[in-house]
C-alpha positions as protocol buffer text, in pm:
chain_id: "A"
residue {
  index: 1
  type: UNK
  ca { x: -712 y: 1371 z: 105 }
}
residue {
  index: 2
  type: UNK
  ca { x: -745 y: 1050 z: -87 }
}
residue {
  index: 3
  type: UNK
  ca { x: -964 y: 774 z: -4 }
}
residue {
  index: 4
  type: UNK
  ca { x: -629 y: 589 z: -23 }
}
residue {
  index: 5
  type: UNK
  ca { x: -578 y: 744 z: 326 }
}
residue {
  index: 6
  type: UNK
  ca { x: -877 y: 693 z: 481 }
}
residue {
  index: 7
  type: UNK
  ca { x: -903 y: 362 z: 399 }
}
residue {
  index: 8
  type: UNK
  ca { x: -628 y: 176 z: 510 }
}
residue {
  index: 9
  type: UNK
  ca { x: -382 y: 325 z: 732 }
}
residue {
  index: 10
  type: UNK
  ca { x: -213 y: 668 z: 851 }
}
residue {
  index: 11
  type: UNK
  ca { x: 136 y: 762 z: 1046 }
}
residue {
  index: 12
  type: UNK
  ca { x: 510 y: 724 z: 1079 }
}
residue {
  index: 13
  type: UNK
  ca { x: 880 y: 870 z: 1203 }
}
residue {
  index: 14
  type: UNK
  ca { x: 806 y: 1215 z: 1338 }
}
residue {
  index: 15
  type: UNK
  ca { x: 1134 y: 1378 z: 1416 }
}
residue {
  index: 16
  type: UNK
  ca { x: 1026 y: 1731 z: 1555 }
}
residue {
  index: 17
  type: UNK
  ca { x: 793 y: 1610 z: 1834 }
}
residue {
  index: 18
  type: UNK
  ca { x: 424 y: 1724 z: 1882 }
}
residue {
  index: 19
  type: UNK
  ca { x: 207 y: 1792 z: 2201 }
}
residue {
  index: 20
  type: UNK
  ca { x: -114 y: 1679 z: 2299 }
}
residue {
  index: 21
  type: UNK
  ca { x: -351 y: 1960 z: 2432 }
}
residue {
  index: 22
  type: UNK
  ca { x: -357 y: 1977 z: 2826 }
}
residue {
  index: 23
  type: UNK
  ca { x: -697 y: 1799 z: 2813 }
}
residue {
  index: 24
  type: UNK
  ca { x: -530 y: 1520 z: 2623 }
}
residue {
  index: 25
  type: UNK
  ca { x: -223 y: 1295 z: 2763 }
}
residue {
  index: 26
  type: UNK
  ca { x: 121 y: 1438 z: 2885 }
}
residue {
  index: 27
  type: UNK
  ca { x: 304 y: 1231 z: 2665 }
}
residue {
  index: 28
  type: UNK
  ca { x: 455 y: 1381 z: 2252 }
}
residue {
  index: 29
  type: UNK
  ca { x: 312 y: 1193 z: 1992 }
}
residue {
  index: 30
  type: UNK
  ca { x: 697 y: 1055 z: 1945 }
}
residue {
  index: 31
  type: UNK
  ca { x: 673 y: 881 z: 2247 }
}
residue {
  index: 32
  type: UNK
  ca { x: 355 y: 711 z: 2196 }
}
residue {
  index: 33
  type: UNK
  ca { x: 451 y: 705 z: 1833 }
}
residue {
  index: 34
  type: UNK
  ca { x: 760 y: 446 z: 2018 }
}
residue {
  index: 35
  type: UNK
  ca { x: 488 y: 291 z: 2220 }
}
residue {
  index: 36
  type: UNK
  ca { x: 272 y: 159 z: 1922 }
}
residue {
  index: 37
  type: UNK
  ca { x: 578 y: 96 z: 1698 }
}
residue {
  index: 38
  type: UNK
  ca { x: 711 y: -183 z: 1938 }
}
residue {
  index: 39
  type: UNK
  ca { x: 325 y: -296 z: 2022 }
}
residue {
  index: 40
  type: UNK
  ca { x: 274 y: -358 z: 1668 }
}
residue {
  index: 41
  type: UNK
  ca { x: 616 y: -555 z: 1584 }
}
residue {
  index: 42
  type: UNK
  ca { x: 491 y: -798 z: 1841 }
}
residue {
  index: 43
  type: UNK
  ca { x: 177 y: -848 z: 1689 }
}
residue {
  index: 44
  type: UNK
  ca { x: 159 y: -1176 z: 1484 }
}
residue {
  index: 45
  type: UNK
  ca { x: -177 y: -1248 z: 1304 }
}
residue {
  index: 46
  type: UNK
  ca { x: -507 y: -1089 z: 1339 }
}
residue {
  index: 47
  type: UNK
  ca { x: -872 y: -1157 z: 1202 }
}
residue {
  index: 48
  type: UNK
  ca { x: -1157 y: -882 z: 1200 }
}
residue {
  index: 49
  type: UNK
  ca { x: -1491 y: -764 z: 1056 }
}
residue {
  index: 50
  type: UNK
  ca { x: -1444 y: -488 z: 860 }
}
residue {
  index: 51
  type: UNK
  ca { x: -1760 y: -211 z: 846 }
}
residue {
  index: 52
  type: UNK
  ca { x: -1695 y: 89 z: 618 }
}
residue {
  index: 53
  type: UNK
  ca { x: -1953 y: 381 z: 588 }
}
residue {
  index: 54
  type: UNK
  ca { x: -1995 y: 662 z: 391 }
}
residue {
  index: 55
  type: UNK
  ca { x: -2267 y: 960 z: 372 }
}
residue {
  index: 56
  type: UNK
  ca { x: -2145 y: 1268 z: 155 }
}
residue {
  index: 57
  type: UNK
  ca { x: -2402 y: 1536 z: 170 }
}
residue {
  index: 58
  type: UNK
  ca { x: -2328 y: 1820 z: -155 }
}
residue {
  index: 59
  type: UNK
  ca { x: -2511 y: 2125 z: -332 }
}
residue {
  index: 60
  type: UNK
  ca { x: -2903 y: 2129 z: -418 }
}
residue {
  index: 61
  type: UNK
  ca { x: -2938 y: 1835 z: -189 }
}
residue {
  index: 62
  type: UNK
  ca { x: -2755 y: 1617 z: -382 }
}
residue {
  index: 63
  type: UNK
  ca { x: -2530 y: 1312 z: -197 }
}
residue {
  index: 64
  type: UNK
  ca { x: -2358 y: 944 z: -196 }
}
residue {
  index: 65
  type: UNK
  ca { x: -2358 y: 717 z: 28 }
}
residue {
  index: 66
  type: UNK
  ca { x: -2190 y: 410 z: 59 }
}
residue {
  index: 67
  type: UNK
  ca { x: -2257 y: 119 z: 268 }
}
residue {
  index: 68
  type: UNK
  ca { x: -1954 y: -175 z: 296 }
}
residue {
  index: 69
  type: UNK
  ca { x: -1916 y: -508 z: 535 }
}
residue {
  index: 70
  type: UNK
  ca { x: -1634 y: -733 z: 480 }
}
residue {
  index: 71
  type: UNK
  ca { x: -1374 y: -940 z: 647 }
}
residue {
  index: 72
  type: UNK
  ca { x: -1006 y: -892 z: 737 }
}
residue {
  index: 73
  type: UNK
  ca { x: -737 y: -1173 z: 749 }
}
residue {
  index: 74
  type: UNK
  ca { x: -344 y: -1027 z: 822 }
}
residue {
  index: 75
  type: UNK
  ca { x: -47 y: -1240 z: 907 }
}
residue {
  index: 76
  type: UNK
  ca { x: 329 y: -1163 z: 970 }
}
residue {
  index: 77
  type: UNK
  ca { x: 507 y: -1370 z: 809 }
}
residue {
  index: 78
  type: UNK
  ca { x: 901 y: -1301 z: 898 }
}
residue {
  index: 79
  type: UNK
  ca { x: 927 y: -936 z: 712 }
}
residue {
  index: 80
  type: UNK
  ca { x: 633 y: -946 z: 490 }
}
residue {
  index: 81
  type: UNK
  ca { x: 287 y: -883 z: 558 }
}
residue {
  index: 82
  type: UNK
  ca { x: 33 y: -1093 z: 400 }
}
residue {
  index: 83
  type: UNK
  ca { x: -333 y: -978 z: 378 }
}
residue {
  index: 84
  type: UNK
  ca { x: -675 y: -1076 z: 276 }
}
residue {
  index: 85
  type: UNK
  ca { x: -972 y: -869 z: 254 }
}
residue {
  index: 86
  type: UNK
  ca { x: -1325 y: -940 z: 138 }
}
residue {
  index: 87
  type: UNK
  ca { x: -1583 y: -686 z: 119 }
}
residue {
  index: 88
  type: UNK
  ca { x: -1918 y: -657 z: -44 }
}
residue {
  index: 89
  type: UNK
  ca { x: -2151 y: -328 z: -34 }
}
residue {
  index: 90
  type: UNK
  ca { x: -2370 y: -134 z: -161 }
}
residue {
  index: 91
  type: UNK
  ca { x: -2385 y: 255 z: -370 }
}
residue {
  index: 92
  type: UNK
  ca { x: -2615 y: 542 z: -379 }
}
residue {
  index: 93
  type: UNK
  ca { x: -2561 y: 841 z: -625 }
}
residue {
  index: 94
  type: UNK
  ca { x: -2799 y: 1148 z: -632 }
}
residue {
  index: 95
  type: UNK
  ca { x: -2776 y: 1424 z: -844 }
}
residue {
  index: 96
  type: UNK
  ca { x: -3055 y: 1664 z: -967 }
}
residue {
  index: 97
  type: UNK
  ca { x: -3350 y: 1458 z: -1001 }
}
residue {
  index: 98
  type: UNK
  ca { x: -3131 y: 1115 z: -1111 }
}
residue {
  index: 99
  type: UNK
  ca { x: -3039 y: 907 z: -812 }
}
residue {
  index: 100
  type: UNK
  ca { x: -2829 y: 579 z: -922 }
}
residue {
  index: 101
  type: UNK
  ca { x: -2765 y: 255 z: -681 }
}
residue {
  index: 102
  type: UNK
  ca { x: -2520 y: 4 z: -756 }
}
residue {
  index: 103
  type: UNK
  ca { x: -2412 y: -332 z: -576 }
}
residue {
  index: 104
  type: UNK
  ca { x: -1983 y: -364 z: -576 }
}
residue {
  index: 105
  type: UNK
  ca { x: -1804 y: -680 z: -449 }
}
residue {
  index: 106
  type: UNK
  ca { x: -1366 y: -739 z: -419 }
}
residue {
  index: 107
  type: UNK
  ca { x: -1121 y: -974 z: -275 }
}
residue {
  index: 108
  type: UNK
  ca { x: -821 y: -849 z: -227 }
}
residue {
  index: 109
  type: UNK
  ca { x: -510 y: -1020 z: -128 }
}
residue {
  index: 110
  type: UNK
  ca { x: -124 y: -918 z: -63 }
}
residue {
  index: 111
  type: UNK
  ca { x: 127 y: -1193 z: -46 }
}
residue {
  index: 112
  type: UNK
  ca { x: 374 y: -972 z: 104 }
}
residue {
  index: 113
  type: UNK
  ca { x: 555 y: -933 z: -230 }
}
residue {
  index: 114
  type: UNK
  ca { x: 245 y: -836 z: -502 }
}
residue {
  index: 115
  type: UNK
  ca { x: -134 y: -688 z: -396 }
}
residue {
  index: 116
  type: UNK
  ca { x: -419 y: -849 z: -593 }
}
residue {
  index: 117
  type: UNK
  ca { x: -757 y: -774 z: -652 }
}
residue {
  index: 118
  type: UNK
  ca { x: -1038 y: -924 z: -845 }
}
residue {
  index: 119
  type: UNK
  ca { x: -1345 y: -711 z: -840 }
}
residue {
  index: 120
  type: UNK
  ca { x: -1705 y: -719 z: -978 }
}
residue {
  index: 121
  type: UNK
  ca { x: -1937 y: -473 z: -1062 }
}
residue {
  index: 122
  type: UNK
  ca { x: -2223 y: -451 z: -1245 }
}
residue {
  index: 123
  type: UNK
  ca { x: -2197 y: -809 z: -1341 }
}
residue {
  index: 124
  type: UNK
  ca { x: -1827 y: -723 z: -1486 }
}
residue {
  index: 125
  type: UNK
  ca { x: -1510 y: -901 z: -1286 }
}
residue {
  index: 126
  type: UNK
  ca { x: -1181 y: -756 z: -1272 }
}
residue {
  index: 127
  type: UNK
  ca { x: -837 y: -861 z: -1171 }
}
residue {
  index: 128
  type: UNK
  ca { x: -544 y: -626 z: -1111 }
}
residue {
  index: 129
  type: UNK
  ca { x: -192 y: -750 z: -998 }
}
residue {
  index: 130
  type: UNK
  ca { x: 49 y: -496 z: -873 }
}
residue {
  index: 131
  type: UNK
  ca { x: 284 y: -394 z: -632 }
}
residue {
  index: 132
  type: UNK
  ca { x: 283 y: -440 z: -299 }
}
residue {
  index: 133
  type: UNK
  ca { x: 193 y: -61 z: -111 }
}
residue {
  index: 134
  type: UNK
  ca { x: 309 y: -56 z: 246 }
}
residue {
  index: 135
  type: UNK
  ca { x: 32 y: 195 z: 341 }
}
residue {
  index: 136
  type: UNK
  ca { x: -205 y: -97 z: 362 }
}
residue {
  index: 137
  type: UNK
  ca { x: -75 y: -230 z: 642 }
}
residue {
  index: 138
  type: UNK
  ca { x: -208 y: 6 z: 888 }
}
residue {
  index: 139
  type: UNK
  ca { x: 66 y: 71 z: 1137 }
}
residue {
  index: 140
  type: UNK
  ca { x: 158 y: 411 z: 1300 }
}
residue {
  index: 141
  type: UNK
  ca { x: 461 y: 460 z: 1135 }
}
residue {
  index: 142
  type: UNK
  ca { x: 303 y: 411 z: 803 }
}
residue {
  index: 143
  type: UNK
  ca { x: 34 y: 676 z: 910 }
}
residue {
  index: 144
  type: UNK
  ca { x: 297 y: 889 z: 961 }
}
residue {
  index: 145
  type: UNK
  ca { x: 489 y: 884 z: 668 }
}
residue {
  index: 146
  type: UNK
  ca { x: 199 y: 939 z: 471 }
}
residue {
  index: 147
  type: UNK
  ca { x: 37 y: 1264 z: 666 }
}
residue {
  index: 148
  type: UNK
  ca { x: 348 y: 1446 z: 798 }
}
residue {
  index: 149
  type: UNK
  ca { x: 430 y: 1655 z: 507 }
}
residue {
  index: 150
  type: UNK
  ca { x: 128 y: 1805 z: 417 }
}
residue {
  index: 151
  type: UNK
  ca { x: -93 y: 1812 z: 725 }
}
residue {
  index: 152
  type: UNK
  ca { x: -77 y: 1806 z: 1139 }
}
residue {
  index: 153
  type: UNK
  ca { x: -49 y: 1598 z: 1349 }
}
residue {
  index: 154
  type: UNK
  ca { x: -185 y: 1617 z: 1743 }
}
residue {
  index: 155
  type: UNK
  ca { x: -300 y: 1403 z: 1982 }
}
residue {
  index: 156
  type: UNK
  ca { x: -663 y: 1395 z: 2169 }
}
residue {
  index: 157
  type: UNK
  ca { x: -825 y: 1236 z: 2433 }
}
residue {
  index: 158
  type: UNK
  ca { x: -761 y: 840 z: 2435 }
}
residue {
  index: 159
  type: UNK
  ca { x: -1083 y: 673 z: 2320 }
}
residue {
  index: 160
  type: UNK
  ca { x: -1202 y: 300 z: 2301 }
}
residue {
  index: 161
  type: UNK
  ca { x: -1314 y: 127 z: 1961 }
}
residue {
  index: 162
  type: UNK
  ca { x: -1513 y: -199 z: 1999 }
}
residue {
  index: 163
  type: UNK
  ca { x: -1407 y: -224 z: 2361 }
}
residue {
  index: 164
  type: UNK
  ca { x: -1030 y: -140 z: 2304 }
}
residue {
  index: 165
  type: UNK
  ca { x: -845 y: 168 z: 2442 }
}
residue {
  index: 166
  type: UNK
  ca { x: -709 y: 360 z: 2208 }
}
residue {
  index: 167
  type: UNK
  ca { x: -413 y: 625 z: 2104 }
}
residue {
  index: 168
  type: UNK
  ca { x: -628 y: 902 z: 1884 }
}
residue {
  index: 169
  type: UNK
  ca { x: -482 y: 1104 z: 1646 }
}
residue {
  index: 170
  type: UNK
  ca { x: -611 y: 1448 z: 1458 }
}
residue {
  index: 171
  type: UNK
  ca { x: -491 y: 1484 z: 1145 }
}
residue {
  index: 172
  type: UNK
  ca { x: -595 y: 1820 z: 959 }
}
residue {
  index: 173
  type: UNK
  ca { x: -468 y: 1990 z: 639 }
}
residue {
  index: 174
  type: UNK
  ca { x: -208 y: 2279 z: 712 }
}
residue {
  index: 175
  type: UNK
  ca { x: -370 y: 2440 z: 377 }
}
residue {
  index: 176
  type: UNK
  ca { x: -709 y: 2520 z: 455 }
}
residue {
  index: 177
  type: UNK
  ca { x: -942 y: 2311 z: 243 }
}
residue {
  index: 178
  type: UNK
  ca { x: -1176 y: 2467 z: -5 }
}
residue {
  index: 179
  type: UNK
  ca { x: -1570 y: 2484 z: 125 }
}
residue {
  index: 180
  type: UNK
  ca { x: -1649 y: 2211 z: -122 }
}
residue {
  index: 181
  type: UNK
  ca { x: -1375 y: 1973 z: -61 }
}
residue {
  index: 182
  type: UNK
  ca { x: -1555 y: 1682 z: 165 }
}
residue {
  index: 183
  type: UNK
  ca { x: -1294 y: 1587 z: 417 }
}
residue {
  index: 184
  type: UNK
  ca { x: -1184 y: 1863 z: 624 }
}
residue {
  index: 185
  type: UNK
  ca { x: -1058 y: 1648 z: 909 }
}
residue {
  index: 186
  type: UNK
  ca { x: -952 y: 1349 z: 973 }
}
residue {
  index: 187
  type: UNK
  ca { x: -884 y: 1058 z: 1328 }
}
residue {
  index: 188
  type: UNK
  ca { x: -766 y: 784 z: 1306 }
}
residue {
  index: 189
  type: UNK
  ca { x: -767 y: 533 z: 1621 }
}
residue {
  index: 190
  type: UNK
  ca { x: -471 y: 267 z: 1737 }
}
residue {
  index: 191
  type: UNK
  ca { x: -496 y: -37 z: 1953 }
}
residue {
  index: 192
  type: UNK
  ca { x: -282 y: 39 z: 2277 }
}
residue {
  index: 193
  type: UNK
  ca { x: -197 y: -350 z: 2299 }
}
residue {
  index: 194
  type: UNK
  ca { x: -122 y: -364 z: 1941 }
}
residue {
  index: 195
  type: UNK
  ca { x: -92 y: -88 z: 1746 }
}
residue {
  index: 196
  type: UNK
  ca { x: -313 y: -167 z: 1494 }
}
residue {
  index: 197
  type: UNK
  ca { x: -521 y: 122 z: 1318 }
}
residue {
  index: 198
  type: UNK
  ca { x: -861 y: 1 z: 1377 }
}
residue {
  index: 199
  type: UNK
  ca { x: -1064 y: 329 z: 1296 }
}
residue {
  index: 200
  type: UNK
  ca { x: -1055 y: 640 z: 1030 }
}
residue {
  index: 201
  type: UNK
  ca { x: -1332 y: 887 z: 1030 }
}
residue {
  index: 202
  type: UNK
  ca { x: -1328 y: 1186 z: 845 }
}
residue {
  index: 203
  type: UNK
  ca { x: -1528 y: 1482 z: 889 }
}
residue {
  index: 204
  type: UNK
  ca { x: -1654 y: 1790 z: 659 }
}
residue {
  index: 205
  type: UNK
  ca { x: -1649 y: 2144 z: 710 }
}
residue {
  index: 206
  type: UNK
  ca { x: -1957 y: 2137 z: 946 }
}
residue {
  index: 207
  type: UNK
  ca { x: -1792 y: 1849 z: 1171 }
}
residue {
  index: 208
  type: UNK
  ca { x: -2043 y: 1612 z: 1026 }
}
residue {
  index: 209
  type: UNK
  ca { x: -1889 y: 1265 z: 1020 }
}
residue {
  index: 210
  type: UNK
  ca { x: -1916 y: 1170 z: 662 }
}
residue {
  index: 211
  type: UNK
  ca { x: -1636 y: 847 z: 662 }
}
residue {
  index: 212
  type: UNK
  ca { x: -1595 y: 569 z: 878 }
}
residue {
  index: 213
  type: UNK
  ca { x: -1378 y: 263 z: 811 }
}
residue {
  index: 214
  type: UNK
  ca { x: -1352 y: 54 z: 1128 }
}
residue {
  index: 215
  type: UNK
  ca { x: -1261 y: -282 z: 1239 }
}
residue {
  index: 216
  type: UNK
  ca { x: -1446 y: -501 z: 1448 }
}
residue {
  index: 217
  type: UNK
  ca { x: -1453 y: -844 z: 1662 }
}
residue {
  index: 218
  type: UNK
  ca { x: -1092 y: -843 z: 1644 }
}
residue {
  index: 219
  type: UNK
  ca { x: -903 y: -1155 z: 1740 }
}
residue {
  index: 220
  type: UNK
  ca { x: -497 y: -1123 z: 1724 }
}
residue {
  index: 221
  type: UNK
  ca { x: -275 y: -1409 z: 1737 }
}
residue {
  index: 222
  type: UNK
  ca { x: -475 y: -1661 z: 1533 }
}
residue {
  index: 223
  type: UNK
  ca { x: -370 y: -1964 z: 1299 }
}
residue {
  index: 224
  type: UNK
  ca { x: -424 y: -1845 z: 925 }
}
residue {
  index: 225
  type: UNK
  ca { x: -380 y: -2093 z: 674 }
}
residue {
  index: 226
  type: UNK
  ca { x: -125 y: -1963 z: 382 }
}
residue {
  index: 227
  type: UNK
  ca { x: -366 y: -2019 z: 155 }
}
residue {
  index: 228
  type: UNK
  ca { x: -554 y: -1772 z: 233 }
}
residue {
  index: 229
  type: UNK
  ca { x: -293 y: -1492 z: 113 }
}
residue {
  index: 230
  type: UNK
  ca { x: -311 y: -1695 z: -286 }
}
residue {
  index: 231
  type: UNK
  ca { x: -606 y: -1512 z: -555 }
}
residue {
  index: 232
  type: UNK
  ca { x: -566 y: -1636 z: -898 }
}
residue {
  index: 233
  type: UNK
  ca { x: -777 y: -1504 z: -1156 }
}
residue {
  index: 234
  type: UNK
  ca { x: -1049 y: -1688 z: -1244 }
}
residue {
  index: 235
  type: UNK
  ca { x: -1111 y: -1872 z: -1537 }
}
residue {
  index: 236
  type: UNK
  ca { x: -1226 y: -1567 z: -1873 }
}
residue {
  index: 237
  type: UNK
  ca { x: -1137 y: -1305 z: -1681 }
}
residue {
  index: 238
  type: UNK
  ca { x: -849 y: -1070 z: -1850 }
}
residue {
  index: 239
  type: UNK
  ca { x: -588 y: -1011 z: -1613 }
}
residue {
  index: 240
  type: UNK
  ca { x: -454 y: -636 z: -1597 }
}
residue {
  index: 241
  type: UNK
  ca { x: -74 y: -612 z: -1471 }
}
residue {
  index: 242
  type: UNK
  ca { x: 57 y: -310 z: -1318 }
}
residue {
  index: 243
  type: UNK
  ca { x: 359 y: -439 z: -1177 }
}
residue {
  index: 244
  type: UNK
  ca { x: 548 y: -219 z: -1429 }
}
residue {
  index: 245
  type: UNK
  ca { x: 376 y: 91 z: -1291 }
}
residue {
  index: 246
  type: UNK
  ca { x: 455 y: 323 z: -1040 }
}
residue {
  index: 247
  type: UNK
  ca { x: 94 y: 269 z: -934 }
}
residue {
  index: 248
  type: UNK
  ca { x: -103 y: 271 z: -589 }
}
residue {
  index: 249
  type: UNK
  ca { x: -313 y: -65 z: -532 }
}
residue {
  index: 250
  type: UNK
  ca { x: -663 y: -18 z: -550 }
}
residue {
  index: 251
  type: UNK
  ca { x: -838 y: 69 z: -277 }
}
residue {
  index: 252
  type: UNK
  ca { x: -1018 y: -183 z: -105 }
}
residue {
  index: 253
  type: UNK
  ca { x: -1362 y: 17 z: -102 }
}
residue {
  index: 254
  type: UNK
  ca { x: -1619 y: -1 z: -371 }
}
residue {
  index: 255
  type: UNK
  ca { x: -1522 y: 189 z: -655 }
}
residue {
  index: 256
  type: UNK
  ca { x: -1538 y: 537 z: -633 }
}
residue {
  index: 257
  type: UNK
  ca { x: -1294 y: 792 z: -465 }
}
């Protein structure tokens, strides 16, 4: 699955309903699917810390790792969604006897119409306009949309993140993965109050966790200045324009997947 997944958000309209195991809770995921649906229309701003780790053990003993703090502003703003993330983190790249590290940095903003990013690494900057992609904006519909046709879909146990009960969802391929592929499994949490996607963590053959993205401190219902949701590039850096593309927005992790 792409990191395009993992990172941001996960799940939408189910029409044939699925059950949680016995162990689990009563309810299909279609009515819980309801549940979070009307949870998160209500939900009008929200500001978070944003921790993102990664630990990919391969062959010989080779790996990468990944290590990513940042901050999360999101506002609705009639039918668009703005958003504003900043992260900063850090890379680690082994293979044979050559192990690589490498620092990455990106702001990313979406004004609810276009999704822009202006990233450095390795003392180079980048800015990308494009598109704005709805599976940012990490609601369960979304999810949904995105996983349904290739994977399934069941729910476990309810769980808390940060302090916060919450709906979890399995989401595994329905075509086995290959032994080498990395992510064999994936859950992904929501808020109960406000059906906000506020964990992914993806595990390898072995059940070894080897992705988290999850946010943290979360405060809902705050004043965001609109500012916030402008990025302009700055002054010498070449802008790169997408808008023509039927492309993805960049992912909001450190280049890589």
């Amino acid at each position: 699955m792409s990191r395009q997944f993992r990172l941001a958000s996960l799940l939408s309209g189910i029409v044939v309903p699925f059950f949680a195991s016995a162990a689990a809770s009563a309810e299909t995921l279609e009515e819980v699917e309801k549940k979070l649906i009307d949870a998160y229309s209500k939900l009008k701003s929200y500001t978070a810390r944003l921790k993102e780790a990664e630990d990919i053990p391969m062959a010989a003993g080779d790996y990468t790792k990944s290590d990513t703090q940042g901050t999360v502003e999101w506002m609705r703003k009639g039918d668009k969604i703005l958003f504003r993330m900043e992260i900063s983190g850090t890379s680690t790249q082994k293979y044979g006897t050559s192990e690589s590290k490498g620092q990455q940095s990106s702001t990313l903003v979406c004004d609810g119409e276009m999704f822009y990013t202006l990233g450095e690494q390795a003392g180079q900057k980048r800015f990308i306009k494009q598109k704005r992609d709805s599976s940012i904006d990490g609601d369960f519909r979304t999810m949904l949309d995105m996983v349904r046709t290739e994977n399934d879909v069941k729910l476990l146990a309810d769980a808390k993140v940060d302090g916060a009960e919450c709906i979890v969802v399995e989401i595994t391929p329905r075509a086995k993965p290959a032994d080498d592929d990395p992510i064999h499994k994936n859950l992904a949490y929501f808020r109960k109050d406000i059906g906000l996607n506020v964990k992914v963590a993806s595990f390898n053959k072995d059940g070894k966790e080897i992705f988290s993205h999850t946010l943290l401190d979360l405060k809902t219902d705050v004043a965001i200045d609109s500012a916030r949701f402008v990025l302009k590039a700055p002054d010498g850096v070449e802008i790169t324009d997408l808008t023509g593309l039927d492309e993805k927005p960049v992912t909001a992790s450190p280049p890589k997947p």
